[in-house]
DSSP file (Angstrom, degrees, kcal/mol; ACC not computed):
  #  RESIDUE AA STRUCTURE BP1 BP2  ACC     N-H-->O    O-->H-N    N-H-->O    O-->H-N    TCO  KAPPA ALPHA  PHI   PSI    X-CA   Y-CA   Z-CA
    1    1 A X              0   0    0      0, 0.0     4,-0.3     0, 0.0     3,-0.2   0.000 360.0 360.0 360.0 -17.6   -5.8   -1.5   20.2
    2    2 A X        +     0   0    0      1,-0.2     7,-0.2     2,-0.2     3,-0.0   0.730 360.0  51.6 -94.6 -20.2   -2.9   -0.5   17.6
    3    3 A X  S    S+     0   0    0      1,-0.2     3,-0.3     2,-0.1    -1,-0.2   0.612 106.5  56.6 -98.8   0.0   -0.3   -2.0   19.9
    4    4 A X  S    S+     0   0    0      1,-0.3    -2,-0.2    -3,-0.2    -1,-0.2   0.586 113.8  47.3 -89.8   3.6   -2.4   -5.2   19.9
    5    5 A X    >>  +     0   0    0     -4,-0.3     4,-1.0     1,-0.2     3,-0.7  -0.293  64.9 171.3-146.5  76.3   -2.1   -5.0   16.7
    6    6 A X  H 3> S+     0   0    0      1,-0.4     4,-2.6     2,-0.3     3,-0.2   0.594  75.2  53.5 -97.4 -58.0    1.4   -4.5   15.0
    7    7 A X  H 3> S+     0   0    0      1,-0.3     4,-3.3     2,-0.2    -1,-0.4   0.938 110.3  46.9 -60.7 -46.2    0.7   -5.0   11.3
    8    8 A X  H <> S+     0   0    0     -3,-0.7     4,-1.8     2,-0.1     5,-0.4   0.908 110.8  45.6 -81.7 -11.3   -1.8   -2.9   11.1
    9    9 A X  H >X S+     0   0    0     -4,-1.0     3,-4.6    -3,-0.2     4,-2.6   0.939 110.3  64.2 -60.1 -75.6   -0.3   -0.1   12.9
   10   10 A X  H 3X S+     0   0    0     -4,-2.6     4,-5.9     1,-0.3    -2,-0.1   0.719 111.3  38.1   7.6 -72.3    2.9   -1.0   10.5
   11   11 A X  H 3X S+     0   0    0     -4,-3.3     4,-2.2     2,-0.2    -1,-0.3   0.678 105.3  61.1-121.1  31.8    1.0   -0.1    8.0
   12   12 A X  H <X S+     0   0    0     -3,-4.6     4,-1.3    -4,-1.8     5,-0.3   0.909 114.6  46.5 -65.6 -67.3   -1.0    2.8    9.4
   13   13 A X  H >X S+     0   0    0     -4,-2.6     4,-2.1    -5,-0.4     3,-0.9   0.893 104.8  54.7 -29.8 -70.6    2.4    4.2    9.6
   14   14 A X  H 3X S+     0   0    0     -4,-5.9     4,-2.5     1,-0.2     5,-0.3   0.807 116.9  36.0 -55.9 -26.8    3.7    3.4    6.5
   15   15 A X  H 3< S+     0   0    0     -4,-2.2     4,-0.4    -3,-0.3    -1,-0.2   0.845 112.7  55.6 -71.7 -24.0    0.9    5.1    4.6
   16   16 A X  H <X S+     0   0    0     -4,-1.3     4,-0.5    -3,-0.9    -2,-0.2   0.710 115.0  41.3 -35.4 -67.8    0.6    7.7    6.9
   17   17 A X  H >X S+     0   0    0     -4,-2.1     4,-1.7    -5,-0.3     3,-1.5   0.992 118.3  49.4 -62.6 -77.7    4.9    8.4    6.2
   18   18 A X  H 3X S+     0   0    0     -4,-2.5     4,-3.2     1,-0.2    -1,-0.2   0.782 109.0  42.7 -50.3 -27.1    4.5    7.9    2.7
   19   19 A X  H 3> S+     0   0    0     -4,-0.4     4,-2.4    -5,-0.3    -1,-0.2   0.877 119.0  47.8 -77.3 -36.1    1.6   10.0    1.7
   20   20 A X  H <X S+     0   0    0     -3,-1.5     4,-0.8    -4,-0.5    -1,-0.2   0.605 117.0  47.4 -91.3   5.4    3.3   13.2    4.3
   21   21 A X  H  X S+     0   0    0     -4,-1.7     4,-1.3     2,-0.1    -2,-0.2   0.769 109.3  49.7 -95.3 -43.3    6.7   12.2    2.3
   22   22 A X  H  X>S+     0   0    0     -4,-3.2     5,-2.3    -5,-0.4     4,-1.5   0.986 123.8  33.0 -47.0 -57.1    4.7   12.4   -1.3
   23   23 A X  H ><5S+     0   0    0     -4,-2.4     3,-1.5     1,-0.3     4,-0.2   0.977 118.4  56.5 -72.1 -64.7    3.1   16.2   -0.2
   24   24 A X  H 3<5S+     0   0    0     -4,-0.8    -1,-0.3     1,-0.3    -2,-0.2   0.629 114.7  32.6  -9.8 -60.5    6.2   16.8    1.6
   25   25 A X  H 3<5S-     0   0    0     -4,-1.3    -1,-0.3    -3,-0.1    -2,-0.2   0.602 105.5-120.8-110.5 -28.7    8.5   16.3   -1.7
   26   26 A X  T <<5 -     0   0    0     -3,-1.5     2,-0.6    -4,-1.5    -3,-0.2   0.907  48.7-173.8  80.4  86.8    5.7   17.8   -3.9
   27   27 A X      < -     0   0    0     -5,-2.3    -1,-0.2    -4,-0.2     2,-0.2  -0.969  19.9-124.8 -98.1 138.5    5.9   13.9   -5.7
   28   28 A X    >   -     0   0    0     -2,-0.6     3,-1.5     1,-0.1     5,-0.1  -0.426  14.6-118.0 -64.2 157.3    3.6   13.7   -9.0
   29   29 A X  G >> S+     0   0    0      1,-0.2     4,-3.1    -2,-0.2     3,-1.0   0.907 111.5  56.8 -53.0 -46.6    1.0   11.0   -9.2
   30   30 A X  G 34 S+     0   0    0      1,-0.3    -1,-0.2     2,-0.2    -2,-0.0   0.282  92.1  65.7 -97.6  27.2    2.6    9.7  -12.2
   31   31 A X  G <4 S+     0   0    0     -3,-1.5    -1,-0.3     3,-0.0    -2,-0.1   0.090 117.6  27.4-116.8  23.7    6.0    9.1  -10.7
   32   32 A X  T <4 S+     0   0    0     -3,-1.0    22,-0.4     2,-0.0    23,-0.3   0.654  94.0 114.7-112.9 -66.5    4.4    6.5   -8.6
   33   33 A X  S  < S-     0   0    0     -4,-3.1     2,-0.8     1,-0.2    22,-0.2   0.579  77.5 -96.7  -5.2 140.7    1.6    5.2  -10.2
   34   34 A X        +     0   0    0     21,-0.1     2,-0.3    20,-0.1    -1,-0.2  -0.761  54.2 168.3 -62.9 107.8    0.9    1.8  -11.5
   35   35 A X    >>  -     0   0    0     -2,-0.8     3,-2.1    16,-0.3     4,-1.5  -0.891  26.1-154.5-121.9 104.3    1.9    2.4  -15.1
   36   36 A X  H 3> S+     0   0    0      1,-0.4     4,-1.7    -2,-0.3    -1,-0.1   0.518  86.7  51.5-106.5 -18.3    2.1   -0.7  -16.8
   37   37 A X  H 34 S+     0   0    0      2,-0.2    -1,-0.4     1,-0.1     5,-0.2   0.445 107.6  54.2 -66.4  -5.7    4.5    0.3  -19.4
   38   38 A X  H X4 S+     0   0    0     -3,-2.1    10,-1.1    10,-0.1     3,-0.5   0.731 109.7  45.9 -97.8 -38.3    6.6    1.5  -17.1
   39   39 A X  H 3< S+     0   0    0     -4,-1.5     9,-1.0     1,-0.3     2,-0.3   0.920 132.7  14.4 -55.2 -40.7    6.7   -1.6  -15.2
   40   40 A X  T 3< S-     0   0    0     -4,-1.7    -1,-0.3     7,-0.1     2,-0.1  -0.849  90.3-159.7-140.1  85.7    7.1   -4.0  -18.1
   41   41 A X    X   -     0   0    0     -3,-0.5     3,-1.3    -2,-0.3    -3,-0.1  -0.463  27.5-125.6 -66.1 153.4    8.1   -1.9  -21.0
   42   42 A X  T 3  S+     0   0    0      1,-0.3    -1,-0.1    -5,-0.2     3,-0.1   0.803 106.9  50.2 -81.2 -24.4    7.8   -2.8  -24.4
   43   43 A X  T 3  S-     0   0    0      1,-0.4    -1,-0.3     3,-0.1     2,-0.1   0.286 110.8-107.7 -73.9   0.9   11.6   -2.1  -25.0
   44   44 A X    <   +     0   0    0     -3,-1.3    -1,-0.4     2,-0.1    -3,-0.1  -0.371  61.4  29.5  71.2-163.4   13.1   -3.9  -22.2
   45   45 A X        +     0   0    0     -2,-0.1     2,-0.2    -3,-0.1    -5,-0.1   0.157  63.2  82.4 -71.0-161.6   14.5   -2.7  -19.3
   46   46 A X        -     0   0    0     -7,-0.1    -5,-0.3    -8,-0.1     2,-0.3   0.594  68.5-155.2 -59.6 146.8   14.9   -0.9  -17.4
   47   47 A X        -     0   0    0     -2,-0.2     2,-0.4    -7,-0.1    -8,-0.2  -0.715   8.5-151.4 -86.9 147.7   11.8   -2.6  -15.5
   48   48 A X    >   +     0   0    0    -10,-1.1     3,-1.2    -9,-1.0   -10,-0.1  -0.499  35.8 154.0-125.9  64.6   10.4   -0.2  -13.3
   49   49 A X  T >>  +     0   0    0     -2,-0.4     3,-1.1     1,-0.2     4,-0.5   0.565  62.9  78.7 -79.5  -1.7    8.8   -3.2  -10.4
   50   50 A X  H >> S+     0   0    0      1,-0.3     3,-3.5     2,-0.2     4,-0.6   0.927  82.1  62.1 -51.7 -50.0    8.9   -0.7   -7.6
   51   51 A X  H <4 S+     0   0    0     -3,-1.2   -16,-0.3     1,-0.4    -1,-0.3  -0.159  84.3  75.0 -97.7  33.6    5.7    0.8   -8.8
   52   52 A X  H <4 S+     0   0    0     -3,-1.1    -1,-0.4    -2,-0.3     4,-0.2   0.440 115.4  20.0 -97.2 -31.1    3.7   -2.2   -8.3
   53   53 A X  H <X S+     0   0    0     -3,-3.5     4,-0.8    -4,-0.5    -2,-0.2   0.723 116.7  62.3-121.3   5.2    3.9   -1.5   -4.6
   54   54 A X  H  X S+     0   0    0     -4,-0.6     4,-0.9   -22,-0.4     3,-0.4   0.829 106.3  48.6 -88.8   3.1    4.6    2.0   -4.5
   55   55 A X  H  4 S+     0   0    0    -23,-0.3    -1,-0.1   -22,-0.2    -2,-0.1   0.861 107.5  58.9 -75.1 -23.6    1.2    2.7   -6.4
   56   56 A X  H  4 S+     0   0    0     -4,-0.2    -1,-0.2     1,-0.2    -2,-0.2   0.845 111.9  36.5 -68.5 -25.5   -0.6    0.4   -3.9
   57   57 A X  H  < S+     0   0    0     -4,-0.8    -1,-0.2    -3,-0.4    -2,-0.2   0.419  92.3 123.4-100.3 -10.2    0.5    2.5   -0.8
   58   58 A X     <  +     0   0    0     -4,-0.9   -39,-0.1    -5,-0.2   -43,-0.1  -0.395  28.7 166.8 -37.9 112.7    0.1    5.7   -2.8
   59   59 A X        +     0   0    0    -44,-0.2     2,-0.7    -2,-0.2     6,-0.3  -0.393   6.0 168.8-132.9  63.9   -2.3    8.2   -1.2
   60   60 A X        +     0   0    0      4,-0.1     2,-0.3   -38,-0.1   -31,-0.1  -0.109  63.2  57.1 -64.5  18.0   -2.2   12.1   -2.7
   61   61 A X  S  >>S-     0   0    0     -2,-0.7     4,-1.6     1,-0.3     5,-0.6  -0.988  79.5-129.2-146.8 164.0   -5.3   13.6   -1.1
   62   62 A X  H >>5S+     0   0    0     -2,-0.3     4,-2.4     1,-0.2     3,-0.7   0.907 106.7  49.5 -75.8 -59.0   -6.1   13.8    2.3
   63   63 A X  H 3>5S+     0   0    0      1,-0.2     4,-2.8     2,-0.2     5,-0.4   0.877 111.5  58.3 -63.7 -16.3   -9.7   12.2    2.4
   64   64 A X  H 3>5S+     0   0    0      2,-0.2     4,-2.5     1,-0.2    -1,-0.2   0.983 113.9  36.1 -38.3 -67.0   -8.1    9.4    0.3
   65   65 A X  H <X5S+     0   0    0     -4,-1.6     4,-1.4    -3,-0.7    -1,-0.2   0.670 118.2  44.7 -88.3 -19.9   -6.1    8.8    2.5
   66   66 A X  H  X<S+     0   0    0     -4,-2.4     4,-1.9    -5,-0.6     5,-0.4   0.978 114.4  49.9 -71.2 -53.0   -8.0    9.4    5.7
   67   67 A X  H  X S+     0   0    0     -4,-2.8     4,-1.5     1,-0.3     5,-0.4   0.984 111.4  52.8 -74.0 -43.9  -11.3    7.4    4.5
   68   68 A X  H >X S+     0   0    0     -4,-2.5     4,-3.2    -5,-0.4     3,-0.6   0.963 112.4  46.9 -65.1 -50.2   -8.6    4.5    3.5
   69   69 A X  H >X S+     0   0    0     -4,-1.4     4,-2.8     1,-0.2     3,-0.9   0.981 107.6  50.4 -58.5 -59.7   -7.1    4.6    7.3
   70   70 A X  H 3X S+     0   0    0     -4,-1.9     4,-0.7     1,-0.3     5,-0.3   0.694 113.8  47.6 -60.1 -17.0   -9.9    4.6    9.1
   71   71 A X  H <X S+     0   0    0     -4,-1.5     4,-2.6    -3,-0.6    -1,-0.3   0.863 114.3  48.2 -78.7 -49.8  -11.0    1.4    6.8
   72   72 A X  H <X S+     0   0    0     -4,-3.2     4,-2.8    -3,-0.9    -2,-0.3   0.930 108.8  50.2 -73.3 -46.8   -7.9    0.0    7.5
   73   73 A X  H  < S+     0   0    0     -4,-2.8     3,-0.3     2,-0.2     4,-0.3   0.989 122.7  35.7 -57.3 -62.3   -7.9    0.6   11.6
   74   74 A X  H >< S+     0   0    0     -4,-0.7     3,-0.8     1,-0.2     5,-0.2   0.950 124.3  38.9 -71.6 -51.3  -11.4   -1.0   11.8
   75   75 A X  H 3< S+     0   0    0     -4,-2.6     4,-0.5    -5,-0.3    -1,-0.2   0.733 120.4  43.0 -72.4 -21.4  -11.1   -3.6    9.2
   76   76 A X  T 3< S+     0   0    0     -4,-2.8    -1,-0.2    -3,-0.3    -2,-0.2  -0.147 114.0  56.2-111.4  24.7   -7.0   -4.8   10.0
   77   77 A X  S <  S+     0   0    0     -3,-0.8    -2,-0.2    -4,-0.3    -1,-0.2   0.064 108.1  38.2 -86.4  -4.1   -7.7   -4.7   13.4
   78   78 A X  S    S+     0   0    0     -4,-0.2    -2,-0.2    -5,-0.1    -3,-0.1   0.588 117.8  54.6-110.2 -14.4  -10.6   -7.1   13.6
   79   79 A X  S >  S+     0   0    0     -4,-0.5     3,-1.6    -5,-0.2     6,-0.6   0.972 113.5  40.2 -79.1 -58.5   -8.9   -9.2   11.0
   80   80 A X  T 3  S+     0   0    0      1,-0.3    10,-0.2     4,-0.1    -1,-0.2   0.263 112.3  51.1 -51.0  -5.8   -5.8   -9.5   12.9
   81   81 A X  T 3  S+     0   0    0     -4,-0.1     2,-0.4     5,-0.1    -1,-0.3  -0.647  99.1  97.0-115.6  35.5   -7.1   -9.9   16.3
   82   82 A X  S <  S-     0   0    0     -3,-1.6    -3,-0.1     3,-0.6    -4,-0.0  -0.801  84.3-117.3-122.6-168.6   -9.2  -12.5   14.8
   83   83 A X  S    S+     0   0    0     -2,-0.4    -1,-0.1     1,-0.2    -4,-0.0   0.951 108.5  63.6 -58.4 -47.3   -8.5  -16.5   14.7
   84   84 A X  S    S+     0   0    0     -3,-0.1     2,-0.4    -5,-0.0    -1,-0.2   0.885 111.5  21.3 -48.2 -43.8   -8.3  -16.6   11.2
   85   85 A X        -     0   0    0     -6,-0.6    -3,-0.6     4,-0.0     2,-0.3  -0.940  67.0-146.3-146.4 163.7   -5.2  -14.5   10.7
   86   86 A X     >  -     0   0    0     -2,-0.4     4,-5.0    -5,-0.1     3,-0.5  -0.798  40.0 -90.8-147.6 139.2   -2.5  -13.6   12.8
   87   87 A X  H  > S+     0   0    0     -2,-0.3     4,-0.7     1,-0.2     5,-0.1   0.840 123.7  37.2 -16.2 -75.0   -0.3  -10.4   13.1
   88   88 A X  H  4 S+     0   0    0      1,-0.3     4,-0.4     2,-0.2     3,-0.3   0.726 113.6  49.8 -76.1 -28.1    2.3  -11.9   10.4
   89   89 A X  H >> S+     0   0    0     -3,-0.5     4,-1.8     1,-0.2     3,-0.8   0.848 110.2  52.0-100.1 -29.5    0.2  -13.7    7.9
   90   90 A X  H 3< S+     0   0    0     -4,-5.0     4,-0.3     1,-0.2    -2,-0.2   0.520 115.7  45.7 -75.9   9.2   -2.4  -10.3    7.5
   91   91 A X  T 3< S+     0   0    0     -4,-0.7    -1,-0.2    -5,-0.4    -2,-0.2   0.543 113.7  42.8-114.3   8.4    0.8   -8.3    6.9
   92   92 A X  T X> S+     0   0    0     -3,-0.8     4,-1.5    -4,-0.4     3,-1.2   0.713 112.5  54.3-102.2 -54.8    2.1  -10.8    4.7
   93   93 A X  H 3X S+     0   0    0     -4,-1.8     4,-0.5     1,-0.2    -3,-0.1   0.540 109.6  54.4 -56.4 -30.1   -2.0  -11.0    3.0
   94   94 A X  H 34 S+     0   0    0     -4,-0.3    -1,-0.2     2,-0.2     4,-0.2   0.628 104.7  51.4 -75.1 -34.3   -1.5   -7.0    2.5
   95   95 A X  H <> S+     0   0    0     -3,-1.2     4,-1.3     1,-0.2    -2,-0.2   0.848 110.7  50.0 -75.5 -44.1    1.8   -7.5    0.5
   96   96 A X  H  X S+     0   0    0     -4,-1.5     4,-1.6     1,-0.3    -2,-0.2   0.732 102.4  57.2 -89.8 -19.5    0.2   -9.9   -1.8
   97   97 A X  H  X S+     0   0    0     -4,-0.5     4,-2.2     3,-0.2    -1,-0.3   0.667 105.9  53.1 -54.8 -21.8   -2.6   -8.0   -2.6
   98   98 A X  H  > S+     0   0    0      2,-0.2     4,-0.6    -4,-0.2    -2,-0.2   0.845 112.0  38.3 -73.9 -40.7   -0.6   -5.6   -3.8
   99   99 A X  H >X S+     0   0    0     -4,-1.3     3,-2.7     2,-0.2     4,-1.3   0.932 116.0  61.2 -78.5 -58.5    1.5   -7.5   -6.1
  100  100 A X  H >X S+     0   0    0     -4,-1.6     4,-1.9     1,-0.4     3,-1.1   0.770 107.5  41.4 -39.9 -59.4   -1.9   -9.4   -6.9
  101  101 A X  H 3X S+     0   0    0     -4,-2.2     4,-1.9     1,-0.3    -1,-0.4   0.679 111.2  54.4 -78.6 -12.9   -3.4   -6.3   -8.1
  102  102 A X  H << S+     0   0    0     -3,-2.7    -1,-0.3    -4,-0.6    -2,-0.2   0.464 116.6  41.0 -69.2 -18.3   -0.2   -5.2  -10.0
  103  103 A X  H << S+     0   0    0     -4,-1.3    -2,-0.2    -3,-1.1    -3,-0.2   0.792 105.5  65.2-114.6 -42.3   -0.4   -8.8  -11.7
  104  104 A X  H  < S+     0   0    0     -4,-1.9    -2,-0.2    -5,-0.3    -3,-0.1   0.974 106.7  45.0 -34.0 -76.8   -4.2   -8.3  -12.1
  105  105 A X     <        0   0    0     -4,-1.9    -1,-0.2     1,-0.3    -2,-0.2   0.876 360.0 360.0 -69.6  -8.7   -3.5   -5.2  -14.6
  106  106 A X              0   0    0     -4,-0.2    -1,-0.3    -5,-0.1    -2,-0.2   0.780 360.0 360.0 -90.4 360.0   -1.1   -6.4  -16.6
């Protein structure tokens, strides 16, 4: 199923990578995080827009990040093998939720 379905594998990988590169690197939470003063500081820049998507792929416990794959395999594989949405527009639909909720907190 995961090779019928390339975006979500994509980004079973990529959370997969990041999350054993976060433990891996011993990263803190709050050098990731959605911080919304760090994104749009009150001082000007630097702007710190990175952390709009890397807090959205952020995962720092394993059942986080297990219950969240196994959500993701069932649910971005039935969406992406379905009529409605296609390989490239549900990895595109993933991107923008991400920014969306980054735009959502500020």
């Amino acid at each position: 199923q995961l090779l019928n379905n390339p975006s979500t594998s994509l980004l079973l990988i990529l959370n997969t990578y990041l999350a054993f590169r976060y433990w891996n690197d011993r990263t803190s939470v709050s050098s990731v995080s959605k911080i919304y003063n760090r994104i749009v500081p009150s001082s000007g820049p630097p702007y710190e827009i990175w952390r709009g998507f890397t807090g959205a792929f952020a995962h720092f416990e394993m059942l986080h990040l297990g219950f969240n794959m196994m959500s993701l395999y069932a649910l971005g594989g039935a969406l992406e093998g379905s009529a409605i949405y296609g390989s490239i527009p549900f990895f595109f639909l993933n991107l923008a939720l991400a920014v969306l909720t980054t735009a959502t907190m500020m």
